[in-house]
C-alpha positions as a printed Julia matrix, in Angstrom:
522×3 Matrix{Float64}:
  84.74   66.79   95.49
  84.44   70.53   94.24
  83.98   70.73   90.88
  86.7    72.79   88.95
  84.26   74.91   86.84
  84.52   78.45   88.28
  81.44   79.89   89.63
  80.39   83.48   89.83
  79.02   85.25   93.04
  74.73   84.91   92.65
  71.4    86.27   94.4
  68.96   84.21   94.97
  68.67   80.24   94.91
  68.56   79.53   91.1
  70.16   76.61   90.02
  71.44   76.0    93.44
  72.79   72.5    94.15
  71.14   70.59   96.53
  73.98   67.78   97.81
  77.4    69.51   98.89
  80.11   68.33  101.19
  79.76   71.49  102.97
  77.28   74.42  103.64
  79.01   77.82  105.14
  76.44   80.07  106.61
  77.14   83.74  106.94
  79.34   85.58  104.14
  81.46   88.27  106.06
  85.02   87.41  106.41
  84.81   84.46  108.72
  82.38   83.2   106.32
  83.87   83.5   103.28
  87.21   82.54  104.58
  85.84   78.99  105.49
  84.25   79.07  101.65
  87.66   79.46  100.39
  89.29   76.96  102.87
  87.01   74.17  102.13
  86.91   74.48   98.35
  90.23   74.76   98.07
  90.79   71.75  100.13
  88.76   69.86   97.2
  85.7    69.86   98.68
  82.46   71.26   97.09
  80.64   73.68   98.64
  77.87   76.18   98.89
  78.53   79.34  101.07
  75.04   81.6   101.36
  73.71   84.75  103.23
  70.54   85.91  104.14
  71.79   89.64  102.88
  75.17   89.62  101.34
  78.92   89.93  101.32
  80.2    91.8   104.13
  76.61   92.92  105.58
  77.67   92.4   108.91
  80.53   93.27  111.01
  83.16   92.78  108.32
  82.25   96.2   106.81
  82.37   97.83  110.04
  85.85   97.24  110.95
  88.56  100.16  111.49
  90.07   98.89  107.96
  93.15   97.73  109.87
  95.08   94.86  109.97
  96.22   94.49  113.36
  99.92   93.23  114.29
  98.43   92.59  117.98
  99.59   95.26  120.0
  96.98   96.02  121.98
  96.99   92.17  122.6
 100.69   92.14  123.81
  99.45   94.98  126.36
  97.13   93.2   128.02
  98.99   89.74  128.38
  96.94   87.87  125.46
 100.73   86.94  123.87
  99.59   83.84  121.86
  96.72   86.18  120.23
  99.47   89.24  119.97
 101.34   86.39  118.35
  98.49   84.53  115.65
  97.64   88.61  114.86
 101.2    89.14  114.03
 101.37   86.46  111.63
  97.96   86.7   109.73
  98.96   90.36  109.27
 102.27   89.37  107.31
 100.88   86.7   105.19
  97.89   89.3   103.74
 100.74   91.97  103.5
 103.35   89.77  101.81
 101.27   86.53  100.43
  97.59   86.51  100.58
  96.7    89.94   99.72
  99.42   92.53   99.2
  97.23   94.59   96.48
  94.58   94.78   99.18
  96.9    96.2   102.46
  98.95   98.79  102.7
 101.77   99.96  105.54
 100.04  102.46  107.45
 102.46  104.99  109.59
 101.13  105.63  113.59
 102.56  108.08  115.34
 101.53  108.27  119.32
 102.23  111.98  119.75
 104.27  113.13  123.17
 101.73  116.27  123.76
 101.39  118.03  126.93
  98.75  115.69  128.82
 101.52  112.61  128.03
 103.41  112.32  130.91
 106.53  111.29  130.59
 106.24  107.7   132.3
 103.13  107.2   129.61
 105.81  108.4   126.59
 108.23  105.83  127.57
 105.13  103.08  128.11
 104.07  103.64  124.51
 107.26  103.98  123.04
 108.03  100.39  124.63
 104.67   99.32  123.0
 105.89  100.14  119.78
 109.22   98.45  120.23
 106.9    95.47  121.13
 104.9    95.32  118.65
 108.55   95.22  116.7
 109.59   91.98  118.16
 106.24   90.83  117.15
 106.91   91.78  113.78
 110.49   89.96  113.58
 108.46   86.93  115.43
 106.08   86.55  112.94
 108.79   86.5   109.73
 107.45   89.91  108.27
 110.17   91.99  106.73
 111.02   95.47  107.83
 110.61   96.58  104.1
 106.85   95.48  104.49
 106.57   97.49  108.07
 109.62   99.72  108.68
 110.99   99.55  112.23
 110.02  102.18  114.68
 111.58  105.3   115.78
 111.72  108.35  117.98
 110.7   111.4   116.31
 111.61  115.26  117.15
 108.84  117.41  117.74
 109.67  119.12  114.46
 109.71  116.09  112.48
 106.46  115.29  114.0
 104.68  118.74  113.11
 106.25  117.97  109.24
 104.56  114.49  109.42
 101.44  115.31  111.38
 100.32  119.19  110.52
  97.33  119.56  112.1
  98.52  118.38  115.55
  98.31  120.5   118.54
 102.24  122.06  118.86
 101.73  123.18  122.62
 103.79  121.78  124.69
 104.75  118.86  121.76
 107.84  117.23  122.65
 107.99  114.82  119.91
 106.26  111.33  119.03
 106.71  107.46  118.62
 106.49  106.48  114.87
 105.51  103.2   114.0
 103.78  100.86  111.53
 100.79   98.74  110.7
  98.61   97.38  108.13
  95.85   99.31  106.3
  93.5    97.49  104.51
  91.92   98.86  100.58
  88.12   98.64  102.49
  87.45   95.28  104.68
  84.48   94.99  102.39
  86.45   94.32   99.49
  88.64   92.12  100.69
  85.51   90.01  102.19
  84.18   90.29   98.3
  87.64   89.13   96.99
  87.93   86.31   99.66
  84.6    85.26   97.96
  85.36   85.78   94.19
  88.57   83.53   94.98
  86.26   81.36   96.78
  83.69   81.16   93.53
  86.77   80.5    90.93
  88.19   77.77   92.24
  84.19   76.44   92.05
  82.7    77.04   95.51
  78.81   78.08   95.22
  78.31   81.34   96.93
  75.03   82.51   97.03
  73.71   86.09   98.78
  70.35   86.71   99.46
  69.8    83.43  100.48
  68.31   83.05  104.02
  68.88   79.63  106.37
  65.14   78.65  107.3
  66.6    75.77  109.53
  69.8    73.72  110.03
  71.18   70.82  111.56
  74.69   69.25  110.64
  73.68   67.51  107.96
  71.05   69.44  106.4
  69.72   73.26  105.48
  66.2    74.61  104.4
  66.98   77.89  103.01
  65.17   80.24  101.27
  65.33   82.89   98.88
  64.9    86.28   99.91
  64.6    87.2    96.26
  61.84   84.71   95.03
  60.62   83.81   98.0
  61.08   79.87   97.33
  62.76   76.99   99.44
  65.07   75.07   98.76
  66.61   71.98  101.07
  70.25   71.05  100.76
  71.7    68.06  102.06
  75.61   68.55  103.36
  78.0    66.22  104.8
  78.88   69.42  107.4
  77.5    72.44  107.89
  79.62   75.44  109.03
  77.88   78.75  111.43
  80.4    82.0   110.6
  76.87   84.19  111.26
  79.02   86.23  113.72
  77.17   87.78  116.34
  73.98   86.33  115.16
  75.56   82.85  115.75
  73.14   82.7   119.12
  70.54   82.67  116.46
  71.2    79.28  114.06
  72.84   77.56  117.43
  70.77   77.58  120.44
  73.96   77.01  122.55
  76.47   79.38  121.69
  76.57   82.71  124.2
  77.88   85.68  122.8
  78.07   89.23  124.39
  78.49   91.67  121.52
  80.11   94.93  121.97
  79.63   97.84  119.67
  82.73   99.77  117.75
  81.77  103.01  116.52
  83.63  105.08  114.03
  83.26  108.8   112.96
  83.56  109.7   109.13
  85.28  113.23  108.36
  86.39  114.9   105.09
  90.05  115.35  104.79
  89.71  118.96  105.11
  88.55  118.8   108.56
  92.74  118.02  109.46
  94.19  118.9   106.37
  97.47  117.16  105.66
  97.42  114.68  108.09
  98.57  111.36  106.08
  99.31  109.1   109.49
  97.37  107.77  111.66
  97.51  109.42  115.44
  96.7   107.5   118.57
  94.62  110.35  120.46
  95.29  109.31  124.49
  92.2   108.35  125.97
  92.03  110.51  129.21
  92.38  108.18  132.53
  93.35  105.32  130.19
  97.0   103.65  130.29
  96.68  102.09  127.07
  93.74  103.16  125.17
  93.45  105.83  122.48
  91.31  106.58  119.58
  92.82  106.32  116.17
  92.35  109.3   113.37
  93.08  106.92  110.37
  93.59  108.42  106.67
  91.7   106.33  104.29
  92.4   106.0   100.89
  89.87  108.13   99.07
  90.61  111.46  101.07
  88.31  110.73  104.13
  89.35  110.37  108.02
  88.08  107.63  110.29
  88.2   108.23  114.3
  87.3   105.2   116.13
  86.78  103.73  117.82
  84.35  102.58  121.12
  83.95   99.52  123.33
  79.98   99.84  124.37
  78.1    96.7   125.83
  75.46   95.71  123.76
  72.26   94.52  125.21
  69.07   93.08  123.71
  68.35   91.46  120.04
  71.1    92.01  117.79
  70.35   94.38  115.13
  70.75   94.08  111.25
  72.75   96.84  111.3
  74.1    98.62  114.74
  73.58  102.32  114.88
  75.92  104.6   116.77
  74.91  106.77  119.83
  75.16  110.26  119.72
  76.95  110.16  123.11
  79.63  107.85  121.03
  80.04  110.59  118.5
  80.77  113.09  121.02
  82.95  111.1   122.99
  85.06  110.3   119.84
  84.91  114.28  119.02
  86.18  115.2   122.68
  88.73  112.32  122.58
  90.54  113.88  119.44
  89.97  117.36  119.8
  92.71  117.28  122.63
  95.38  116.25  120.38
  94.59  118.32  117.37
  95.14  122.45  117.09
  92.06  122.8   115.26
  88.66  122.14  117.15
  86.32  119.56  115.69
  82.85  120.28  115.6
  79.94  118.04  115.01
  79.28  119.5   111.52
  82.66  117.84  110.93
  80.75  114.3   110.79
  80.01  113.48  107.11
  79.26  109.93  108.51
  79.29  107.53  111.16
  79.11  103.85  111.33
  79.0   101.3   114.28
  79.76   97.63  114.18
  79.01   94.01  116.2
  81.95   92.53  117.66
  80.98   88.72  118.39
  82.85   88.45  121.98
  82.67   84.99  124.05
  80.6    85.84  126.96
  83.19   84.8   129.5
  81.9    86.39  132.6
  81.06   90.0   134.1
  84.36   91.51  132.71
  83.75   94.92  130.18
  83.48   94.15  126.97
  86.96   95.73  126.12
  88.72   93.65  128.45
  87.02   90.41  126.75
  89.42   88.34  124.87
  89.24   87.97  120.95
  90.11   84.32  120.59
  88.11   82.49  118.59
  86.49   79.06  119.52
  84.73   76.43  117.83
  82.06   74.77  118.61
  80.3    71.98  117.74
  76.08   71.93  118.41
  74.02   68.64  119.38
  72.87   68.77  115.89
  76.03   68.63  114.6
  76.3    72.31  113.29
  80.22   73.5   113.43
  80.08   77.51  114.57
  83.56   79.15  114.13
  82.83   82.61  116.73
  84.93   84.94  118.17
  88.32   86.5   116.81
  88.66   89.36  114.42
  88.9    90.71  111.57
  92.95   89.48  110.91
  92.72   86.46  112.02
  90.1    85.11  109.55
  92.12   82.59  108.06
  93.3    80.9   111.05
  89.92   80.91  112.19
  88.83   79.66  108.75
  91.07   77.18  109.05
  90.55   75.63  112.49
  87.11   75.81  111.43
  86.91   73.37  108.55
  89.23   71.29  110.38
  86.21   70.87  112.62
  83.92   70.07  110.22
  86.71   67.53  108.44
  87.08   65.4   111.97
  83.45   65.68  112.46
  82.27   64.22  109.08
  84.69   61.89  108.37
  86.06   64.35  105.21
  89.48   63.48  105.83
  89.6    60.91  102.88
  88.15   63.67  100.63
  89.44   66.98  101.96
  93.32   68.0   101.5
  95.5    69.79  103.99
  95.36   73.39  104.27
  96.62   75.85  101.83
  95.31   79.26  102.06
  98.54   80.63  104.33
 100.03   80.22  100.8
  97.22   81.29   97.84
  96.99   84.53   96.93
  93.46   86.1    96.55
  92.36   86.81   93.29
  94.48   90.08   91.86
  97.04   89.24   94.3
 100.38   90.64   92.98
 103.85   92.12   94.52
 103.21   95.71   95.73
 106.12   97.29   93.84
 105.04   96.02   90.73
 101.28   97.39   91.21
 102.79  100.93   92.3
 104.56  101.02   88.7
 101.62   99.95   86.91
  99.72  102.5    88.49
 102.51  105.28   87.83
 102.15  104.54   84.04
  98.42  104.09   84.13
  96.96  106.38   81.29
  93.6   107.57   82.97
  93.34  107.77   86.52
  90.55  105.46   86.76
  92.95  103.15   85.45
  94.94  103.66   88.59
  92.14  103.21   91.29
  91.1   100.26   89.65
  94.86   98.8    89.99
  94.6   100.28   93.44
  91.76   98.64   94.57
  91.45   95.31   92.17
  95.06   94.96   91.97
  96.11   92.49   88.9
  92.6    92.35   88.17
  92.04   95.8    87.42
  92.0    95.11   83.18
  89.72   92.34   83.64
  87.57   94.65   85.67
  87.35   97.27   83.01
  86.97   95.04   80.27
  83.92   93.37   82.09
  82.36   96.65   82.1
  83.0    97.25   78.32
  81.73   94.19   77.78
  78.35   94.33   79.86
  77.47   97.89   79.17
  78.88   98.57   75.63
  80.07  101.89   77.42
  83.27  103.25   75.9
  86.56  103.27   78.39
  86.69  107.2    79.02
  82.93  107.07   80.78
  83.69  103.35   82.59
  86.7   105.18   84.45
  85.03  108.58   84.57
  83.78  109.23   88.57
  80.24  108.54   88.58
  78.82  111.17   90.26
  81.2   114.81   91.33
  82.94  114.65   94.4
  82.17  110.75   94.42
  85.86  109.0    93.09
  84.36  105.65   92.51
  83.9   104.7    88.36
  81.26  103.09   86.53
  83.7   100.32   85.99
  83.37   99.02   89.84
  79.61   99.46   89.13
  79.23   97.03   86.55
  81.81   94.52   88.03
  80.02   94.32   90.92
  77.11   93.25   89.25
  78.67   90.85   86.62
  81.29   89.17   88.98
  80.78   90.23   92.58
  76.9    89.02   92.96
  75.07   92.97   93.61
  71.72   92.78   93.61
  70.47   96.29   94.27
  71.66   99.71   95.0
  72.13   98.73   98.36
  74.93   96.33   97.56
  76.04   98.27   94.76
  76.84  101.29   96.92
  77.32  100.2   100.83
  79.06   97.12  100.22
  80.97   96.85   97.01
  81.76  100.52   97.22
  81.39  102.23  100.33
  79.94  105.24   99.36
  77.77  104.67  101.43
  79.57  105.68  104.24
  78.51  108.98  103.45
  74.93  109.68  103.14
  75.21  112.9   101.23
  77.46  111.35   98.49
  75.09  108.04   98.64
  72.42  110.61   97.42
  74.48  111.74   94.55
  75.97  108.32   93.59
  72.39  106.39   93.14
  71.42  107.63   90.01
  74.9   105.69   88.87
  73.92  102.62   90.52
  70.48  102.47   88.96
  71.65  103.18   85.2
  74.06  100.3    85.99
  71.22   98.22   87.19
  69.13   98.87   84.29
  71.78   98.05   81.85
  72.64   95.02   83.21
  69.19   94.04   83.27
  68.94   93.72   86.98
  66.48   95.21   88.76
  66.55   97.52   92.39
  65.13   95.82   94.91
């Protein structure tokens, strides 16, 4: 059983426990989902990766959550359906402080015929009914609607007004960053006593036993499980000698705001010679635009980390530069990033016709791999997983039903009531910490008091200019979120990253931070 002693995210193997009822490998949000599932089922567990939270695919995502339109499109209605439903219980239950409605508008420009105008505008209706199907209220996602073509230019400046004879509004989910809500999927995880452990490589692994080693220390250390769980995503081939996986990369483009100033919706950019495909401009949070995204067969070993093409980046350039009045250049990219999807090889078809169930299967060894699916669906598939593992090692004595469609992530808390917090917020490093850790945002700050001896005003002072993130995130990732290095600190905890030339500026922070927390770059 799992203890009830709350845990804190680690590096390294020290003081690891060596018999657990179950061993997750891989810590992006499959991963990390199954952590959560399991422990809070009762049963003790230890949840490790050979790099860290979200080092995979999970941070790579289009920082969506998906009602399953594009599933409804192509005929996949019971994946439409299971998207539909994960999306309202992390918008209403699971993780409200972490999502956001996001308005999409599919602009009626000149090259949209008007067969294709009616086509999407059905699409939207669509994904409506999948909204009522799924129980989500209309005051979560608003309904959709028709728009002039002078309510559209009010709602979408930068658009190309040629020929503009309107647009389809509707409505989505927007995550906070998919990175933190992998990390806050794993601090839940950790609190309710799961062991979760980063920089922690699996040597070898059968069902009922893992060698793994730390990447820190360089030591070994075997752990004896009554199931062992493979969320390693499109490195699942890897653990699993029988799993076949063809991954396809997403790209996305990075852009300052400035590049299509006032532009606070998303816009489906048509995809020429494509019925149903479009590339998304997506406001973010923090000021920044992402355009994404691609579909590109991937061939070969998998990479650590995938690296777009420069052919994606102008493809993604020429895509949107059709829809907006101003014409983006490629000193417009500030940053680019490309993920993994872990597809089931199910034939010759393209990649982007591939379904995204999930499956689970189970190896000769006995090792349970959850693959497949996306980034939405990770409960479900967290779920179906450990029910795997359950039948498989005779946990059901042990192991309770499941309950995560119904326990809210750590800093979980009603979205109206984190808006007015926010409003009356003091400092506005107050209010990005409420906007990004949600109820958690004091304990956050007074973490960082605590570790650094800091005073307030320079924990919620910007670390770096031009950079928004404060010293406060710094410091929690270190004390409660398991950072190891600048590397963690600043691609995965923040995503600074995401921008090379404020990485540059921001590592200074993430090294005084280090220092004073007595934790050393690596």
């Amino acid at each position: 059983m799992t203890s009830l002693t709350p845990t804190r995210i680690t590096p390294g193997l020290t003081t690891v426990p060596t018999t657990v009822d179950v061993v997750v490998i891989g810590l992006g949000i499959t991963g990390a989902g199954v952590a959560l599932d399991a422990v809070a089922r009762g049963l003790s567990v230890l949840a490790v990766d050979a790099h860290d939270l979200a080092f995979g695919t999970s941070r790579f995502s289009s920082k969506l959550v998906h009602g399953g339109l594009r599933y409804l499109a192509s005929g996949q209605v019971g994946i439409a359906h299971e998207s539909a439903v994960e999306r309202g219980i992390l918008m209403e239950t699971t993780a409200p402080h972490l999502t956001r409605p996001l308005p999409s508008i599919i602009p009626l420009a000149a090259g949209v015929s008007r067969p294709m105008g009616t086509l999407a505008g059905a699409g939207f209706l669509g994904g409506d009914l999948l909204r009522r199907a799924a129980g989500t209220s209309s005051d979560t996602l608003p309904r959709p609607r028709r728009l002039s073509a002078a309510e559209t230019r009010r709602l979408a400046p930068p658009l190309r007004t040629d020929g503009l004879r309107g647009a389809y509004l509707g409505w989505d989910g927007q995550l906070e960053d998919d990175a933190r809500l992998v990390t806050t999927i794993a601090r839940t995880a950790a609190e309710r006593g799961a062991h979760v452990r980063t920089h922690a490589r699996v040597v070898s692994a059968t069902g009922q036993q893992v060698v793994l080693r730390d990447e820190l220390t360089g030591t070994q250390v075997e752990v004896s499980a009554r199931a062992v769980v493979n969320a390693t995503g499109v490195w699942a081939g890897e653990l699993v000698d029988d799993v076949r996986l063809r991954p396809s990369r997403g790209t996305h483009l990075v852009l300052r705001g400035e590049a299509l100033p006032g532009l606070d919706v998303a816009v489906f950019a048509p995809i020429p010679g494509e019925t149903n495909r479009f590339v998304l401009v997506l406001p973010q949070p923090d000021g920044q635009l992402y355009v994404g995204l691609t579909d590109e067969p991937v061939d070969g070993p998998v990479p650590d980390v995938a690296e777009p093409t420069e052919v994606e980046i102008g493809f993604l350039l020429d895509v949107v530069a059709a829809s907006f009045a101003r014409p983006l250049r490629r000193s417009d990219v500030v940053g680019a990033f490309a993920g993994l999807r872990p597809l089931l090889d199910g034939g010759d078809d393209a990649t982007a016709d591939l379904s995204r169930k999930h499956a689970v299967l189970t190896s000769r060894t006995g090792v349970v791999t959850i693959v497949g699916g996306k980034l939405t669906t990770y409960r479900r598939m967290a779920e179906d997983a450990v029910d795997a593992a359950v039948a498989a090692a005779g946990l059901g004595a042990s192991a309770g039903p499941c309950v995560t469609a119904t326990l809210p992530l750590a800093g979980a808390a009603p979205r109206a009531a984190l808006a007015d917090a926010a409003a009356r917020a003091e400092h506005p490093g107050q209010a990005r910490l409420i906007r990004r850790y949600g109820a958690d945002a004091d304990l956050v700050l007074s973490a960082a008091v605590e570790a650094s001896g800091w005073s307030t005003a320079d924990l919620l002072a910007p670390i770096a200019e031009g950079v928004p993130t404060v010293g406060a995130e710094l410091f929690f990732g270190v004390t409660h979120e398991g950072a190891a290095d600048v590397a963690d600190l600043l691609d995965r905890r923040t995503r600074i990253g995401l921008v090379p030339a404020d990485r540059a500026l921001a590592v200074p922070a993430a090294e005084r931070v280090l220092a004073a927390t007595r934790t050393q770059p690596a």
